[in-house]
PADOTOR-241978 format. One record per residue: x, y, z of N, C-alpha, C in turn; residue number from 1; residue in three letters. Coordinates in Angstrom, 3 decimals, padded with zeros to 6 digits. Layout:
% residues N
<drennu n_X="X" n_Y="Y" n_Z="Z" ca_X="X" ca_Y="Y" ca_Z="Z" c_X="X" c_Y="Y" c_Z="Z" k="NUM" r="ALA"/>
...
END
This chain:
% residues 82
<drennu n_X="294.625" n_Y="032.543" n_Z="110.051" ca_X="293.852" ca_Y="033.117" ca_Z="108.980" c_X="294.284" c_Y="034.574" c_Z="108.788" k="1" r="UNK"/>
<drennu n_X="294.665" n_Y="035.174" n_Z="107.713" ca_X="294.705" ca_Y="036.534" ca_Z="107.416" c_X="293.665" c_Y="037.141" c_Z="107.152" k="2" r="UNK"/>
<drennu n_X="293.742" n_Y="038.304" n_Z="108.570" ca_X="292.595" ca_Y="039.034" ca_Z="108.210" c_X="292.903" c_Y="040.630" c_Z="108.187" k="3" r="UNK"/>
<drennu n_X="292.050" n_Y="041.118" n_Z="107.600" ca_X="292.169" ca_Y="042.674" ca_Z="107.702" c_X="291.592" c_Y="043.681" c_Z="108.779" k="4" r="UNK"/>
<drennu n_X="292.322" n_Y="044.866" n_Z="109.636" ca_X="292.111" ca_Y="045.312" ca_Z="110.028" c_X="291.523" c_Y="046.935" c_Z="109.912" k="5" r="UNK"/>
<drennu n_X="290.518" n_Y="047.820" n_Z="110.707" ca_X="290.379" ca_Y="048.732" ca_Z="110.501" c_X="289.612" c_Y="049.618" c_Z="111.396" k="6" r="UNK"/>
<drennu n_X="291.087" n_Y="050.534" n_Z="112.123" ca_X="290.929" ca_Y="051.150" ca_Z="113.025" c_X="290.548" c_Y="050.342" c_Z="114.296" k="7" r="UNK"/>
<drennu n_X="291.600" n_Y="049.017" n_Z="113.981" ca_X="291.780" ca_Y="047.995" ca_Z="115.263" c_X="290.784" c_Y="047.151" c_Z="115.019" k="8" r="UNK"/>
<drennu n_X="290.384" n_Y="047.132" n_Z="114.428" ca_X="289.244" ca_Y="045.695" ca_Z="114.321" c_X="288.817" c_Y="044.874" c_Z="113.291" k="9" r="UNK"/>
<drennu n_X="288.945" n_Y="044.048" n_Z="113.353" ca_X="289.057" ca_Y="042.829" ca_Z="112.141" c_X="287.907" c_Y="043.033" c_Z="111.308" k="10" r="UNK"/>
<drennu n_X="287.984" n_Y="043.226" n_Z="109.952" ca_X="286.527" ca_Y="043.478" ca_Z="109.036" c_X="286.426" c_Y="042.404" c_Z="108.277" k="11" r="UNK"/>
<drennu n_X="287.397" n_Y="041.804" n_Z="107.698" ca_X="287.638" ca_Y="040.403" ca_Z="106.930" c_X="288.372" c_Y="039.800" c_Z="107.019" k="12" r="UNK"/>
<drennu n_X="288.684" n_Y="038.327" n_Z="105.991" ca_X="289.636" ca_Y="037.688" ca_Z="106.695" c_X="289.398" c_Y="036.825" c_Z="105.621" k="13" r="UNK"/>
<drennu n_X="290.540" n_Y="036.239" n_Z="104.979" ca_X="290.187" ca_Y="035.025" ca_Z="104.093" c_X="290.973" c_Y="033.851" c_Z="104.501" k="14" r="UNK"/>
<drennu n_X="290.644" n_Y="032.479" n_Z="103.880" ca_X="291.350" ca_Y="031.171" ca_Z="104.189" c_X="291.157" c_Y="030.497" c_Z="103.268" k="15" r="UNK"/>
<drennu n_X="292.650" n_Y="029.915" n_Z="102.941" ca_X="292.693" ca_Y="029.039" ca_Z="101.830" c_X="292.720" c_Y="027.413" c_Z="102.158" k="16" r="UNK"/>
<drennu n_X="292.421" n_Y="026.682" n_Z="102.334" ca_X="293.031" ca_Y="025.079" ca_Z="102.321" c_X="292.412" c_Y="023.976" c_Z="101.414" k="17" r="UNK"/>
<drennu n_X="292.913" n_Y="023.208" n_Z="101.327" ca_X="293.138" ca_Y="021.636" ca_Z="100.607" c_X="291.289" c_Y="021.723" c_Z="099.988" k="18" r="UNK"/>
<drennu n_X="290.340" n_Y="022.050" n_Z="100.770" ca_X="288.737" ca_Y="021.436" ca_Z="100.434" c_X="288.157" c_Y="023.253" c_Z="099.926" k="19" r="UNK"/>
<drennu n_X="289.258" n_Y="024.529" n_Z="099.931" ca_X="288.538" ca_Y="025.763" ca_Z="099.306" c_X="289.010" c_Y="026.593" c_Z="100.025" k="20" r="UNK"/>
<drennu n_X="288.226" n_Y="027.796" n_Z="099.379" ca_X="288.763" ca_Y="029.021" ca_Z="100.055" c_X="287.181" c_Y="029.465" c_Z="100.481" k="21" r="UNK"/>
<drennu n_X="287.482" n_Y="030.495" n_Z="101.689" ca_X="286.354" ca_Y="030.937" ca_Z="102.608" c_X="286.768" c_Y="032.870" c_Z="102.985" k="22" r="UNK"/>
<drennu n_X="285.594" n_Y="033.381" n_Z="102.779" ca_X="285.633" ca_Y="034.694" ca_Z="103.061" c_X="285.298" c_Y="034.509" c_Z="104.381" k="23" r="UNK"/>
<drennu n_X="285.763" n_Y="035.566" n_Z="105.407" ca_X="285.102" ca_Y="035.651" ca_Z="106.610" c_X="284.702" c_Y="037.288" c_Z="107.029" k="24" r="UNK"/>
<drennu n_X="283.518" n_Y="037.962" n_Z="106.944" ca_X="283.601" ca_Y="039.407" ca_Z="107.323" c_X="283.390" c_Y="039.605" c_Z="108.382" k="25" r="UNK"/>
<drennu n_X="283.588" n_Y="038.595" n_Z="109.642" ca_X="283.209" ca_Y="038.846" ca_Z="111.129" c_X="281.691" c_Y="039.848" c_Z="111.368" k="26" r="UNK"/>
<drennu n_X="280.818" n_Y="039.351" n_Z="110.765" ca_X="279.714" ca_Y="039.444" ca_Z="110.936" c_X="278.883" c_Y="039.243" c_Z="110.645" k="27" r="UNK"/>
<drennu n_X="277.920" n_Y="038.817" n_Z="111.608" ca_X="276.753" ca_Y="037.979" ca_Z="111.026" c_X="275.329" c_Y="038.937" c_Z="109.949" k="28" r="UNK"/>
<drennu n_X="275.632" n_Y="039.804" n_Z="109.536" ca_X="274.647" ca_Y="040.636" ca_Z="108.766" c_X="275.624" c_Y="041.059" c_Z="107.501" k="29" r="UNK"/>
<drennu n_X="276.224" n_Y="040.985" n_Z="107.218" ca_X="277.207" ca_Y="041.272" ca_Z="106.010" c_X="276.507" c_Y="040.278" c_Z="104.748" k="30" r="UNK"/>
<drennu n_X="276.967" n_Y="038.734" n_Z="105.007" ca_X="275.958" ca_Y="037.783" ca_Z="104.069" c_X="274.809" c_Y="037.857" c_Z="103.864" k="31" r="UNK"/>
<drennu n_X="274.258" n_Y="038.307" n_Z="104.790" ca_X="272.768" ca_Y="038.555" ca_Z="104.811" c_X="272.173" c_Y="039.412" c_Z="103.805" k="32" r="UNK"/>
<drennu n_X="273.197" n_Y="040.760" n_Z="103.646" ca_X="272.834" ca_Y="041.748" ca_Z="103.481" c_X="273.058" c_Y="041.911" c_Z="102.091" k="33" r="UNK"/>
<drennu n_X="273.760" n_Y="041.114" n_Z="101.381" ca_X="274.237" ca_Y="040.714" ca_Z="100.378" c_X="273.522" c_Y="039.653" c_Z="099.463" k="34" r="UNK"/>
<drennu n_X="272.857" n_Y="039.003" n_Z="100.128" ca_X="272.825" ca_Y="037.261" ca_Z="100.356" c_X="271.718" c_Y="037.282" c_Z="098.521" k="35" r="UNK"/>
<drennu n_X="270.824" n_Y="038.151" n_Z="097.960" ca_X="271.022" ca_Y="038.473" ca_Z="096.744" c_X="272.005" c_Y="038.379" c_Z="095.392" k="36" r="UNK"/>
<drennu n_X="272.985" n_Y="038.641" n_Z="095.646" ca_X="274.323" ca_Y="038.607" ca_Z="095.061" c_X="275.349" c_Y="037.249" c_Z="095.089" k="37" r="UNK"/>
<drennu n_X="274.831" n_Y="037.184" n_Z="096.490" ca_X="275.904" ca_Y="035.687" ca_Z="096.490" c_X="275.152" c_Y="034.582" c_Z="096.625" k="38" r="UNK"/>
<drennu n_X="273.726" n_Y="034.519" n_Z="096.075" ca_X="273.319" ca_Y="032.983" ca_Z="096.273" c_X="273.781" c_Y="032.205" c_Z="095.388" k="39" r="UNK"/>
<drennu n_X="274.594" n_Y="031.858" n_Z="094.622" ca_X="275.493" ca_Y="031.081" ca_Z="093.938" c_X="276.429" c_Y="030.416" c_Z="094.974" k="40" r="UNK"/>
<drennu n_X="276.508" n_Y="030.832" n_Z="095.607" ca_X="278.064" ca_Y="030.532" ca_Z="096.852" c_X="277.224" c_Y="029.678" c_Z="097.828" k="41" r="UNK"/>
<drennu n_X="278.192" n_Y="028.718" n_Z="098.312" ca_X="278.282" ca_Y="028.201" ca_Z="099.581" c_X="278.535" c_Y="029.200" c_Z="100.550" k="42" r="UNK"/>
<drennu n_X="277.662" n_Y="029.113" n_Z="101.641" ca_X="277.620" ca_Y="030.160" ca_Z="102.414" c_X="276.934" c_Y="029.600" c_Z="103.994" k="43" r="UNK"/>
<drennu n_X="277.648" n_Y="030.023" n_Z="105.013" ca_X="277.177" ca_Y="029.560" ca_Z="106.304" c_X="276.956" c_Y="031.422" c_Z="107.299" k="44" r="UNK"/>
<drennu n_X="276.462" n_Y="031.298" n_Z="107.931" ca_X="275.905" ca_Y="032.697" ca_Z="108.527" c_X="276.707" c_Y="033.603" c_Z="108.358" k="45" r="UNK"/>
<drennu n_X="278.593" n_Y="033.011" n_Z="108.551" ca_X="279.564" ca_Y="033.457" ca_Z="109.218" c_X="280.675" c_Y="033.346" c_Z="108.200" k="46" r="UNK"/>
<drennu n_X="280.325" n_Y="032.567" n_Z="106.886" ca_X="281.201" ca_Y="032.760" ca_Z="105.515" c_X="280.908" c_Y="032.369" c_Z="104.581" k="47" r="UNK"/>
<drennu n_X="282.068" n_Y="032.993" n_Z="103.729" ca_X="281.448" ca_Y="032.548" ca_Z="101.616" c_X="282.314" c_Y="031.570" c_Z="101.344" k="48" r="UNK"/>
<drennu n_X="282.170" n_Y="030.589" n_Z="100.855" ca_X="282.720" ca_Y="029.679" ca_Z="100.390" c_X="283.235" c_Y="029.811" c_Z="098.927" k="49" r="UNK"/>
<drennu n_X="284.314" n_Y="029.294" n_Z="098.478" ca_X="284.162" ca_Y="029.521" ca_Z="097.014" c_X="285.459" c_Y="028.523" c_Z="096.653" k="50" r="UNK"/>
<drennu n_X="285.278" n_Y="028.574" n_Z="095.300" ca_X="286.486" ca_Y="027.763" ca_Z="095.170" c_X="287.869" c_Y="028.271" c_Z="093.992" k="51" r="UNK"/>
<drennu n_X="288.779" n_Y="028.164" n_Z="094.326" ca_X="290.091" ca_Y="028.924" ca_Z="093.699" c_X="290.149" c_Y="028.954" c_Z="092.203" k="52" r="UNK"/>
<drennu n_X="289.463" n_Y="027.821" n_Z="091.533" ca_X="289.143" ca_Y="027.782" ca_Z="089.975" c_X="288.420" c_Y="028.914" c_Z="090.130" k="53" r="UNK"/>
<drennu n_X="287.479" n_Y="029.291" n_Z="090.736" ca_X="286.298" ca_Y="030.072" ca_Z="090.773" c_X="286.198" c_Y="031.112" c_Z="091.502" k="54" r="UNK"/>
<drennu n_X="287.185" n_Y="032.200" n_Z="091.420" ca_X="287.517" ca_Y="033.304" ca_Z="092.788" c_X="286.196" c_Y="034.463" c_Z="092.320" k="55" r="UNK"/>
<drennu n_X="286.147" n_Y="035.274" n_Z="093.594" ca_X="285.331" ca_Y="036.164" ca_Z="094.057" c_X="286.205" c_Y="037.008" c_Z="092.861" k="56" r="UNK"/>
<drennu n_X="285.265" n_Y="037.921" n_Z="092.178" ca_X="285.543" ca_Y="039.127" ca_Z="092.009" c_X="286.152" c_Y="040.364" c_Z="092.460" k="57" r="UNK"/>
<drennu n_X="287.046" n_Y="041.083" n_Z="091.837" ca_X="287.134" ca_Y="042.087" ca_Z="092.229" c_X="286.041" c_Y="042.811" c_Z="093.079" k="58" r="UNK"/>
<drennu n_X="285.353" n_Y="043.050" n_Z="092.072" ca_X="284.031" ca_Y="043.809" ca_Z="092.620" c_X="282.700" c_Y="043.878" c_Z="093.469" k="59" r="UNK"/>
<drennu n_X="283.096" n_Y="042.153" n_Z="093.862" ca_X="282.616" ca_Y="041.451" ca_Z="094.580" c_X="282.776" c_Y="041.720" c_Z="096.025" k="60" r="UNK"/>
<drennu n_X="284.392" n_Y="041.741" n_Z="095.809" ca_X="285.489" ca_Y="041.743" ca_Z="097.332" c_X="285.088" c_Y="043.697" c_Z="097.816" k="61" r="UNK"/>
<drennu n_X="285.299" n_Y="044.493" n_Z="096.358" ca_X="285.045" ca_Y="045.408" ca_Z="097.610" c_X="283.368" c_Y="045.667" c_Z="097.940" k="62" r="UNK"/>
<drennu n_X="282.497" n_Y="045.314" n_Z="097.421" ca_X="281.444" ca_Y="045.504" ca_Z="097.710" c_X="281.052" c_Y="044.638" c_Z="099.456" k="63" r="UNK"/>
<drennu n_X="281.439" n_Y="043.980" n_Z="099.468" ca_X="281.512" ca_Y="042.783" ca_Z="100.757" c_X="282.415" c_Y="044.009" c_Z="101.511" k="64" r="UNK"/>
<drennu n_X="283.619" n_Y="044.690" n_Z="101.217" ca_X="284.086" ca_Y="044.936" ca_Z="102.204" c_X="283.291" c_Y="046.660" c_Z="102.362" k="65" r="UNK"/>
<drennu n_X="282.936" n_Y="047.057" n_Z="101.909" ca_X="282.054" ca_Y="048.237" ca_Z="101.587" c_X="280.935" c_Y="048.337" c_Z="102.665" k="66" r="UNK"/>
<drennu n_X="280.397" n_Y="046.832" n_Z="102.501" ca_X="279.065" ca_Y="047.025" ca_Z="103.311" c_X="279.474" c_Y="046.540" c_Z="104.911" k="67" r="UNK"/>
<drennu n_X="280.721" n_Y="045.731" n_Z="105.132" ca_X="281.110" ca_Y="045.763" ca_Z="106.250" c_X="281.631" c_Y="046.981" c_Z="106.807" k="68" r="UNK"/>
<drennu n_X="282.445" n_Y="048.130" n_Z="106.444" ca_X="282.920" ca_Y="049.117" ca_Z="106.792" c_X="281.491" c_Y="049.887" c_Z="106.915" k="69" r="UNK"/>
<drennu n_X="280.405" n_Y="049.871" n_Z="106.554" ca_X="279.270" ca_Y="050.661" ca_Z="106.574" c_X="278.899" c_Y="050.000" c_Z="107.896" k="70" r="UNK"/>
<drennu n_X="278.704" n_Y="049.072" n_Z="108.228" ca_X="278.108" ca_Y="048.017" ca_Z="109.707" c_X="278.981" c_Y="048.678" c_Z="110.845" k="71" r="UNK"/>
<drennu n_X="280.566" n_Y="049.147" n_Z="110.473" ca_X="280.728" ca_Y="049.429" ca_Z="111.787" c_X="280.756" c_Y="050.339" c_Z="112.084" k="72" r="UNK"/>
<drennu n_X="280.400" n_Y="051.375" n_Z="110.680" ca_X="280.117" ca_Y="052.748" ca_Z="111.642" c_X="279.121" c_Y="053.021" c_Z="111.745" k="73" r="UNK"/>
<drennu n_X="277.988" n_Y="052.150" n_Z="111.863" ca_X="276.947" ca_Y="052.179" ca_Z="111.976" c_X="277.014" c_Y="051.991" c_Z="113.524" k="74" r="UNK"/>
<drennu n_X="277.602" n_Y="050.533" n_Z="113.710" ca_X="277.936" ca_Y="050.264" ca_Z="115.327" c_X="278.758" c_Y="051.004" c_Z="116.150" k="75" r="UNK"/>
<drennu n_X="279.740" n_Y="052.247" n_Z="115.532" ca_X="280.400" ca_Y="053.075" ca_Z="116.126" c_X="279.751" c_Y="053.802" c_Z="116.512" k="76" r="UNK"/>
<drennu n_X="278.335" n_Y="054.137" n_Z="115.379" ca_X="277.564" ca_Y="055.525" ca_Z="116.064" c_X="276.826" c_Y="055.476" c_Z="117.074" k="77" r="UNK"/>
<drennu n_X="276.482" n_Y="054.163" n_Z="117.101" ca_X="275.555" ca_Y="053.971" ca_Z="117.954" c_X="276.342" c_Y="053.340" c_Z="119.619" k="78" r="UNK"/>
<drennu n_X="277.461" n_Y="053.555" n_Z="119.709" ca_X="278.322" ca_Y="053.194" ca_Z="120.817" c_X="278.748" c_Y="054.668" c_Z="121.428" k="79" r="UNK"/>
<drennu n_X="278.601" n_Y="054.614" n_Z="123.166" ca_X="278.402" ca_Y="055.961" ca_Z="123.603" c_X="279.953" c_Y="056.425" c_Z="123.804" k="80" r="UNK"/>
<drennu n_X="280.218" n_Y="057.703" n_Z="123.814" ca_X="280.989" ca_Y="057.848" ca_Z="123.927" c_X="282.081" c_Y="057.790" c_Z="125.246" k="81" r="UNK"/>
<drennu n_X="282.985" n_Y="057.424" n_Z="125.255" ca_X="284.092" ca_Y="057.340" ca_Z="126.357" c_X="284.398" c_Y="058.805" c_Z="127.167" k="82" r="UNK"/>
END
């Protein structure tokens, strides 16, 4: 699966095959947090479902990746320092 990294750690990740394509933001509060916006979508805790006739938005994609980059420095701040 290709996913994206940032500052070493995977924030998203998409997958295409034969039955759809699937967002993955490696975290379980991202959909959640969203979950307003994307109740149209097939969606499991852990991804968006969608289908390639029917792609995510631009504005979609960075907003998803927006609020994940906000989660981890949220979890950065709150991680003690080394």
């Amino acid at each position: 699966m290709p996913a994206f990294r940032l500052d070493g750690q995977v924030v998203a990740g998409f997958l295409a095959t034969k039955m759809g394509c699937s967002y993955f933001p490696f975290s379980g509060k991202t959909l959640a947090t969203l979950a307003a916006e994307l109740g149209s979508y097939d969606q499991t805790k852990g991804a968006l479902r969608f289908d390639a006739k029917r792609p995510l938005s631009a504005a979609l994609v960075r907003k998803l990746l927006k609020t994940r980059v906000a989660e981890r420095a949220v979890q950065a701040a709150k991680k003690p320092a080394r």
